[in-house]
C-alpha positions in Angstrom: 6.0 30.0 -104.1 3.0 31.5 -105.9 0.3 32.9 -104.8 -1.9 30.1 -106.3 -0.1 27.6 -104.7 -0.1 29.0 -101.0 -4.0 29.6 -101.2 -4.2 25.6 -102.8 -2.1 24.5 -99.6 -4.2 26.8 -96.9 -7.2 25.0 -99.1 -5.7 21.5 -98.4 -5.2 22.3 -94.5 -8.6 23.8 -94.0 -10.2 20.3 -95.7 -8.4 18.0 -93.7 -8.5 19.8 -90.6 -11.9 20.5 -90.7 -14.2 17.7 -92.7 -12.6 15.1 -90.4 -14.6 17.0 -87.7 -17.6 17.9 -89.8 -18.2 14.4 -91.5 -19.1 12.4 -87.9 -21.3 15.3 -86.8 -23.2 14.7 -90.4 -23.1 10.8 -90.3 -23.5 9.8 -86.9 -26.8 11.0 -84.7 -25.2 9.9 -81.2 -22.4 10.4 -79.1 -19.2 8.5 -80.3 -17.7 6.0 -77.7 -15.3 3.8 -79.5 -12.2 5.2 -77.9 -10.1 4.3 -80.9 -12.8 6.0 -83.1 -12.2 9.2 -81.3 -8.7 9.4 -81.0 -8.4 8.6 -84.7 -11.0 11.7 -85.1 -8.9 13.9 -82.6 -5.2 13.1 -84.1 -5.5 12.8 -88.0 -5.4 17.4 -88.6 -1.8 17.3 -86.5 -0.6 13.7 -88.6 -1.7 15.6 -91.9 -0.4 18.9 -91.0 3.1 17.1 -89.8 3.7 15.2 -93.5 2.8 18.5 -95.0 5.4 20.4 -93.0 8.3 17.9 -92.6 9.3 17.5 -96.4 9.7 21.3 -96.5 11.1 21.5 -93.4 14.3 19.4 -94.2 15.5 21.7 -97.6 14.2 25.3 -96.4 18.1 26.2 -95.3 20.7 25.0 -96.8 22.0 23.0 -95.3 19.6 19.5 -93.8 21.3 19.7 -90.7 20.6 23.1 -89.9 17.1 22.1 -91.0 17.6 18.6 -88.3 18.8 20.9 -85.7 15.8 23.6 -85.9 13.1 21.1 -86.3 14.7 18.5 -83.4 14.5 22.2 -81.2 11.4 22.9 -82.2 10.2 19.5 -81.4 11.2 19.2 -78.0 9.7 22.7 -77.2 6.3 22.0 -78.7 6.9 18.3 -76.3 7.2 20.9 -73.9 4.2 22.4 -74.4 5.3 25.8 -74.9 3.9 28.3 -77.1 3.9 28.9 -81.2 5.8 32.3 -80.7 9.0 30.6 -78.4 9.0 27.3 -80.5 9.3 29.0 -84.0 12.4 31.9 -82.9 14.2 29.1 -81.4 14.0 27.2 -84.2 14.5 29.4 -86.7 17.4 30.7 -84.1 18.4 27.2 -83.9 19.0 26.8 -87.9 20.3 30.4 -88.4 23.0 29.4 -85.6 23.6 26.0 -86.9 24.3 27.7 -90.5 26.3 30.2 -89.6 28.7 27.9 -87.5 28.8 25.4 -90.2 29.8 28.2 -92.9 32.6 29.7 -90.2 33.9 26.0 -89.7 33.9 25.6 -93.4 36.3 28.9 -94.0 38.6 27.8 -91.0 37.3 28.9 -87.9 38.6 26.2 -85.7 
């Protein structure tokens, strides 16, 4: 990945996490109270943030289910509610572990 590119993506992430909070301060002079209005307002960064992450999460190893196997872990420790540090070393744990059982399987192991 180039340079160029990361600072585009970081670009991409600031802009949709942050004007979908900016533009209602802008447009609207009250208080928003259409429940729907502000959960769409609250949710749309992590939606955004989850389609850029999940394509690249599936081919970053090499194998997709090592990829399946660290995301599902990583998942179900950010479900629950645990912190950035402990979900990302499982996962990458997880997909490391996954890998290297697939490749001993592969030469014979079992």
């Amino acid at each position: 990945m180039t340079t160029g590119r990361l600072l585009l993506f970081i670009l991409v992430l600031a802009l949709t996490a942050y004007l979908p909070r900016m533009i209602p301060l802008a447009v609207f002079r009250r208080r928003i109270t259409n429940r729907f209005v502000q959960s769409f307002l609250l949710y749309m960064p992590y939606a955004i943030l989850g389609a850029m992450i999940l394509p690249d999460m599936l081919f970053s190893t090499g194998s997709v289910i090592s990829a399946v196997a660290g995301g599902a872990v990583a998942f179900w420790l950010a479900y629950r509610r645990k912190g950035l540090l402990p979900v990302a070393l499982a996962a990458t744990a997880t997909a490391f572990l996954v890998e290297r059982l697939m490749a001993w399987l592969a030469i014979g192991g079992l």
